[in-house]
SELOMI-997937 format. One line per 4 residues: number of its first residue (from 1); their letters; for each residue x, y negated, z negated of C-alpha. Coordinates in nm, 4 decimals, always signed. Layout:
! SELOMI-997937
NUM	a	X Y Z; ... .
END
This chain:
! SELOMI-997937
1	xxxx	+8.1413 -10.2969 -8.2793; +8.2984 -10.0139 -8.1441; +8.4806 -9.7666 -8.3891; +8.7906 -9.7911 -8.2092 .
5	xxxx	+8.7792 -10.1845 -8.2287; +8.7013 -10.1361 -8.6105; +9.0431 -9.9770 -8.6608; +9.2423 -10.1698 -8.3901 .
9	xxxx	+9.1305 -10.4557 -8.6565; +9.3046 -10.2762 -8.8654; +9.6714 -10.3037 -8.7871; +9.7614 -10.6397 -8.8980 .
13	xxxx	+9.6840 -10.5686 -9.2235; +9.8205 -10.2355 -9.2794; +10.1375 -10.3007 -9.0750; +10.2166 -10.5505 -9.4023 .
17	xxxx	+10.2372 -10.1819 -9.5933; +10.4356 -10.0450 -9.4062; +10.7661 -10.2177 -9.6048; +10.6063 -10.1120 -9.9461 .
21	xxxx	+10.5626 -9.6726 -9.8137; +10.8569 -9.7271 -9.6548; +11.0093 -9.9043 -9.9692; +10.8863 -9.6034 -10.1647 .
25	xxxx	+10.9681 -9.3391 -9.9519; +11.3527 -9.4600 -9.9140; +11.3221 -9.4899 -10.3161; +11.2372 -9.1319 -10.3253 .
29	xxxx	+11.4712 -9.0003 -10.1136; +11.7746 -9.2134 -10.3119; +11.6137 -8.9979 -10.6121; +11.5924 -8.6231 -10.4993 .
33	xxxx	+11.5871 -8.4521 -10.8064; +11.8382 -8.1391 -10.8084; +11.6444 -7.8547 -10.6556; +11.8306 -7.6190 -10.8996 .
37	xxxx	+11.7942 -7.8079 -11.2065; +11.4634 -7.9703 -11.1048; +11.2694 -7.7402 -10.8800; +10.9148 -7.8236 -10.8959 .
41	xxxx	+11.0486 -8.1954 -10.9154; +11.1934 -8.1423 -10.6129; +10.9006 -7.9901 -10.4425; +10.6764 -8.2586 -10.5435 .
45	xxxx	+10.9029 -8.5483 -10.4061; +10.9607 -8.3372 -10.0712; +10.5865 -8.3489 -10.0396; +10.5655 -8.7159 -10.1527 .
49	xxxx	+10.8056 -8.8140 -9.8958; +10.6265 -8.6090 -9.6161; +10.3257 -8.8040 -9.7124; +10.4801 -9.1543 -9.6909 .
53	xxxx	+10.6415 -9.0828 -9.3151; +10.2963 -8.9078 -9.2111; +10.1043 -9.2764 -9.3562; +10.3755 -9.5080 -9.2190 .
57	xxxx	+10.4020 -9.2783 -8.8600; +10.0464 -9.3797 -8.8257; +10.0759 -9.7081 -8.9483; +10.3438 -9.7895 -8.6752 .
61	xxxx	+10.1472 -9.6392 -8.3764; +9.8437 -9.8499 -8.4176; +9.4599 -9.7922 -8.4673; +9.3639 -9.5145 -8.2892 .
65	xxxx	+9.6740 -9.3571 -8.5213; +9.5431 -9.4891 -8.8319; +9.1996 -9.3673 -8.8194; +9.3079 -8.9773 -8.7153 .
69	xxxx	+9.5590 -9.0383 -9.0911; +9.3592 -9.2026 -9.2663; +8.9638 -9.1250 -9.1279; +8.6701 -9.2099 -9.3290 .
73	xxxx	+8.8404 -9.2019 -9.6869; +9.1442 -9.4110 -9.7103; +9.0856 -9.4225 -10.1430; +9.0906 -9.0575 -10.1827 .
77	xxxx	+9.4585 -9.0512 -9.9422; +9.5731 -9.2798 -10.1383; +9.4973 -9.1702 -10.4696; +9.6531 -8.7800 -10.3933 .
81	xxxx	+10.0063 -8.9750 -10.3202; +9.9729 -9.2283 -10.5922; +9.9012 -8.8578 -10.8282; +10.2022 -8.6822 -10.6784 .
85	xxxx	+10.4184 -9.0408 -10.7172; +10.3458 -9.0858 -11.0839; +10.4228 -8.6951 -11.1870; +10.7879 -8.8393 -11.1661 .
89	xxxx	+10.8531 -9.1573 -11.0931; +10.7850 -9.4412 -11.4022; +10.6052 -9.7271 -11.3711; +10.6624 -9.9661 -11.0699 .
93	xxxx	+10.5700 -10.2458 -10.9292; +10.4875 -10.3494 -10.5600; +10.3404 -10.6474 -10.3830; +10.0597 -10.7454 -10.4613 .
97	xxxx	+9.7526 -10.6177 -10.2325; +9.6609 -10.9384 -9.9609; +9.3341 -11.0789 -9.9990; +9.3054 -11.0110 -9.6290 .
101	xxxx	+9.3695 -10.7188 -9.5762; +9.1355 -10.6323 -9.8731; +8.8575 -10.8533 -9.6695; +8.9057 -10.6482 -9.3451 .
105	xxxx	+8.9364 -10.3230 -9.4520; +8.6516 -10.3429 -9.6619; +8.4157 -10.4924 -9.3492; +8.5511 -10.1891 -9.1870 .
109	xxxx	+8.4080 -9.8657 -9.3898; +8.1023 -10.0952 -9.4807; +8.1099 -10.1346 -9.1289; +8.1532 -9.7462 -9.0555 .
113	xxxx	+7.8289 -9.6707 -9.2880; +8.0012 -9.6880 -9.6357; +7.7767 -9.8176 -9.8928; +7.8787 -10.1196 -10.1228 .
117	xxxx	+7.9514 -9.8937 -10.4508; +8.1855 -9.6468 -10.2075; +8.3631 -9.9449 -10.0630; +8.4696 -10.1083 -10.3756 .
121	xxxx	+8.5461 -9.7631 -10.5235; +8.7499 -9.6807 -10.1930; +8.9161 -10.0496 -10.2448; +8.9654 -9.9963 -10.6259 .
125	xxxx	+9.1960 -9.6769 -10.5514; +9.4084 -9.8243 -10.2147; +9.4964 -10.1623 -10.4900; +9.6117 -9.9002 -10.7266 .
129	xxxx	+9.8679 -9.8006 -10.4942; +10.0330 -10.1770 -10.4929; +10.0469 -10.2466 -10.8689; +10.2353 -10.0638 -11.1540 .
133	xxxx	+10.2147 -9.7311 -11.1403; +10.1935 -9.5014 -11.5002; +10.0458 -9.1608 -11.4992; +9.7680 -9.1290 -11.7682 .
137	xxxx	+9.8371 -8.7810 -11.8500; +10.1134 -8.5858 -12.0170; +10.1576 -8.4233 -11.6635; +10.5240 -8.6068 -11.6151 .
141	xxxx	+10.6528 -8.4274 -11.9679; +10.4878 -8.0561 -11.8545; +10.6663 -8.1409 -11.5466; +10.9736 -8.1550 -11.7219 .
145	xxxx	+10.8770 -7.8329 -11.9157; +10.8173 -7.6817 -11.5964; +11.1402 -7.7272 -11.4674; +11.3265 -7.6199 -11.7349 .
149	xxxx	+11.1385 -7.3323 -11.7833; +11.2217 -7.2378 -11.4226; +11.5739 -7.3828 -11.3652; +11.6921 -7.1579 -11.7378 .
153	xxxx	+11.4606 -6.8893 -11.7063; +11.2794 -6.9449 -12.0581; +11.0350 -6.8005 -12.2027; +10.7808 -6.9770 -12.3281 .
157	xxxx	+10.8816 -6.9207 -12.6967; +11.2403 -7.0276 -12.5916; +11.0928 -7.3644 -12.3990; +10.9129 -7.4498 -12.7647 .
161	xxxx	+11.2403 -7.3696 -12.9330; +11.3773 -7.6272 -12.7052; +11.1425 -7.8734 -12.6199; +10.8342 -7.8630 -12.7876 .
165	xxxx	+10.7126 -8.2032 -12.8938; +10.4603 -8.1255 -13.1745; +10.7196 -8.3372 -13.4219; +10.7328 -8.0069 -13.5931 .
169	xxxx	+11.0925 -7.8994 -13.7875; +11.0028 -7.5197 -13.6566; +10.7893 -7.4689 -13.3482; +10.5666 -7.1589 -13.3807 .
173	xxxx	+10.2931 -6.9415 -13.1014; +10.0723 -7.1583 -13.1278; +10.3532 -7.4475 -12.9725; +10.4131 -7.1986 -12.7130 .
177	xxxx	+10.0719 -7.1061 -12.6434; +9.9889 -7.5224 -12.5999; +10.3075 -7.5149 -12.3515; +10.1607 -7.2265 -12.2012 .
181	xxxx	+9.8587 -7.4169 -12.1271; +10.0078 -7.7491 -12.0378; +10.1809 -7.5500 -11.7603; +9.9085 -7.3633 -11.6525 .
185	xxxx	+9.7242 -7.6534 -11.5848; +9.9696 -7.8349 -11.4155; +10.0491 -7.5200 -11.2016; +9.6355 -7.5386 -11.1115 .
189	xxxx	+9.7150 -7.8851 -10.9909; +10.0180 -7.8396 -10.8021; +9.8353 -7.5982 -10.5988; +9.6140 -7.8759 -10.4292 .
193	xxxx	+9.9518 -7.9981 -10.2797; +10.0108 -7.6426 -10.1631; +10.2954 -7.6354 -10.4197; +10.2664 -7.2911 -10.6052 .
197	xxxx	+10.5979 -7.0642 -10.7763; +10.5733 -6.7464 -10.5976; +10.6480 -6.4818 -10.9094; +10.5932 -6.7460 -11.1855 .
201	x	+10.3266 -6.6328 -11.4947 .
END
């Protein structure tokens, strides 16, 4: 089958997405947080939202579309906006992801040379996109650090004064030092997103 046939199949499937990115984008948008109070929130859900209208543009303009946005890895698209989606936004729940269009799009990348353990892997990430989201990292709560540290101008021995979450009466260097790290590895990851604080150390 032709590769252009391959992703014409396509369409009927993901055009059933397009309510739930377009659900989530809308969502997003209703939930700007402040840019002054919440900068690198902010950043993040501009992104997030660019994302959505870039994956539901394609969606809408048919297979040829879908395969420039999407290409040969669909599961690693998906999981870079389900990362930037659970930074701020708490769990939530979605329809659940059709049997067919689980059927077609995984006869399509075995189809376009995918092996069996890629496929399901590939699969595996796009369901995780339709179910409840949770981020398994303390990313969401340096997030918050982040912005406060930015939007107050903090140090990072003020932001433990403030914020820490050790449990500890009196928050010492070694609270701010495990801030400093949180932040710094957060900032590391923000970067893949092309989200970086010009000035910030």
């Amino acid at each position: 089958m032709p590769n252009s046939e391959r992703w014409d199949k396509l369409v009927i499937p993901t055009s059933w997405t397009d309510r739930v990115l377009s659900y989530r984008a809308e969502y997003t948008r209703e939930h700007l947080p402040d840019p002054i109070q919440k900068p690198i929130s902010h950043a993040i859900a501009k992104e997030l939202i660019a994302r959505l209208e870039r994956h539901i543009k394609a969606i809408r303009e048919g297979g040829a579309s879908i395969e420039q946005e999407f290409g040969d890895r669909p599961g690693e698209l998906i999981r870079d906006t389900l990362e930037l989606e659970t930074l701020f936004i708490g769990k939530n729940k979605s329809p659940s992801f059709p049997k067919a269009a689980h059927s077609i799009i995984g006869d399509l990348l075995v189809s376009a040379g995918k092996s069996y353990t890629e496929t399901r892997r590939d699969l595996e990430e796009i369901e995780q996109f339709f179910t409840y989201l949770g981020a398994p990292t303390k990313r969401p709560e340096t997030l918050k650090l982040l912005d406060a540290k930015i939007a107050n101008h903090w140090s990072y021995r003020t932001l433990a004064r403030e914020m820490c979450d050790c449990g500890a009466n009196k928050h010492n260097e070694y609270c701010s030092e495990r801030i400093r790290k949180r932040i710094k590895e957060l900032k590391s990851f923000l970067t893949k997103y092309g989200i970086t604080l010009a000035g910030e150390k």
